[in-house]
C-alpha positions as CSV (number, residue, x, y, z in Angstrom):
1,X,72.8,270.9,78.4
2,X,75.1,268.8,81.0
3,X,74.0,271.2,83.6
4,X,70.5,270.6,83.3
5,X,71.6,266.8,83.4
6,X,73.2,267.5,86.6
7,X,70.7,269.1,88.1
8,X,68.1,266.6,87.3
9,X,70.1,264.1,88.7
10,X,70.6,265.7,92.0
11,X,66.6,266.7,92.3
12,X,66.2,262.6,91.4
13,X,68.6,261.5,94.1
14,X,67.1,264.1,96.6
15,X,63.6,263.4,96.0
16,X,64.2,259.3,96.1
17,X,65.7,259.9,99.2
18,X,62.6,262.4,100.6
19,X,60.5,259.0,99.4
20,X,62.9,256.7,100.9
21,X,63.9,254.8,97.7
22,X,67.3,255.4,97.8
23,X,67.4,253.4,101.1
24,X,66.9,249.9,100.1
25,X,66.9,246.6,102.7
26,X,70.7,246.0,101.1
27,X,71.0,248.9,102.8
28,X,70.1,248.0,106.1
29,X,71.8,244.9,105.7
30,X,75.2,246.3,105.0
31,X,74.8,248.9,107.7
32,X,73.0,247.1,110.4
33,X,75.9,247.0,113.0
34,X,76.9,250.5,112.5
35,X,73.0,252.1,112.4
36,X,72.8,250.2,116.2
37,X,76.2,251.2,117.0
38,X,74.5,254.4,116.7
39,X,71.6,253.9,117.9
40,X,73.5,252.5,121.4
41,X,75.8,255.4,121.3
42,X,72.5,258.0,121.4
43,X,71.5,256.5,124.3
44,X,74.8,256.5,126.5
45,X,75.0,260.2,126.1
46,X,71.7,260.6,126.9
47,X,72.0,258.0,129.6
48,X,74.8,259.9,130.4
49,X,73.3,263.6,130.7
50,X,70.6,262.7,132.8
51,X,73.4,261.1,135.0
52,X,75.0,264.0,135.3
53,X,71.9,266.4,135.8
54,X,71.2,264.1,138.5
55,X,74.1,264.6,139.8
56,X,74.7,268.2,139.9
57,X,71.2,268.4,141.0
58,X,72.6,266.4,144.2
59,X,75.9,268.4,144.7
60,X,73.6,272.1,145.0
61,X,71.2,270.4,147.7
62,X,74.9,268.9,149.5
63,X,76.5,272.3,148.8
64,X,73.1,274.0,150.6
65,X,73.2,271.4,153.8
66,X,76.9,271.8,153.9
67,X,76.5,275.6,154.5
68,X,74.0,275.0,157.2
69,X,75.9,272.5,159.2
70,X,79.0,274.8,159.0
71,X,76.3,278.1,160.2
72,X,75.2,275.8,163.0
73,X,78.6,274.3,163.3
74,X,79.8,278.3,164.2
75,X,77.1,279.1,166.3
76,X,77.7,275.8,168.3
77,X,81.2,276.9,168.9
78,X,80.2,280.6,170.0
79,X,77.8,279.4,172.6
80,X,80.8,276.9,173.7
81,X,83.3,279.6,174.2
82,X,80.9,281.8,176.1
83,X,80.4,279.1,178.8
84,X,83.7,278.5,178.5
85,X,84.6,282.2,179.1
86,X,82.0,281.9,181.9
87,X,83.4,279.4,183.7
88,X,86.7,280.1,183.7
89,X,85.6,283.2,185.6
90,X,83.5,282.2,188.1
91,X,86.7,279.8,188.8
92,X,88.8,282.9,189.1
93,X,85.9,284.4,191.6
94,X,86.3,281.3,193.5
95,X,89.9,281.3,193.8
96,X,90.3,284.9,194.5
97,X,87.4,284.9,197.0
98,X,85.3,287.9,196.1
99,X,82.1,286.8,197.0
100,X,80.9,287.9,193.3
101,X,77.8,285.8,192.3
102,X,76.4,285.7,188.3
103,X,73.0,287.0,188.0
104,X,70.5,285.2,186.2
105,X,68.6,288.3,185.5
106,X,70.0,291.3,184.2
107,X,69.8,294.7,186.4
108,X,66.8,296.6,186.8
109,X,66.3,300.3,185.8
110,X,64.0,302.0,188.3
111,X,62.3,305.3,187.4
112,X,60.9,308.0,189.1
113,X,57.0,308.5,188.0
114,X,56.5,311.8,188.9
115,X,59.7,313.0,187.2
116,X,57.3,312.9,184.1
């Protein structure tokens, strides 16, 4: 017979609370600072996880135009060498007087036609 009791008394308290009698304005009254405590906490952490989507949505497009200034900073210093290398031989032509000239063009490959 006390079970029953008990069990009645639980399906009271749970259905006043489904129906919101349980929560009276006393309630609210008590609890006021800590319900917007809590309601202030909510939104910093969802202030705070658009933050940091924002974020980390920022570092990837930083992390992409980082790659492609380093790419073009690599090619930059290839074509740099090559004059480099470039000049620093027709310097040495110069100074050894070989009468060596750099051609624009590369060579030519002539064929014979009637070797077909």
């Amino acid at each position: 017979m006390a079970e029953k009791s008990k069990i009645k008394q639980k399906r009271g308290w749970m259905s006043e609370l489904r129906y919101g009698r349980s929560l009276s304005i006393d309630f609210f009254k008590a609890n006021a600072w800590l319900m917007l405590l809590f309601v202030v906490a909510i939104l910093a952490l969802i202030g705070l996880r658009y933050k940091t989507k924002t974020k980390m949505a920022e570092i990837k497009q930083l992390t992409v135009e980082l790659q492609r200034a380093e790419s073009h900073k690599l090619q930059e210093k290839s074509l740099y060498m090559s004059l480099i290398r470039e000049s620093e031989m027709v310097k040495m032509v110069r100074e050894k007087n070989l009468n060596l000239e750099f051609q624009e063009q590369p060579p030519f490959e002539l064929t014979d036609d009637e070797t077909k």
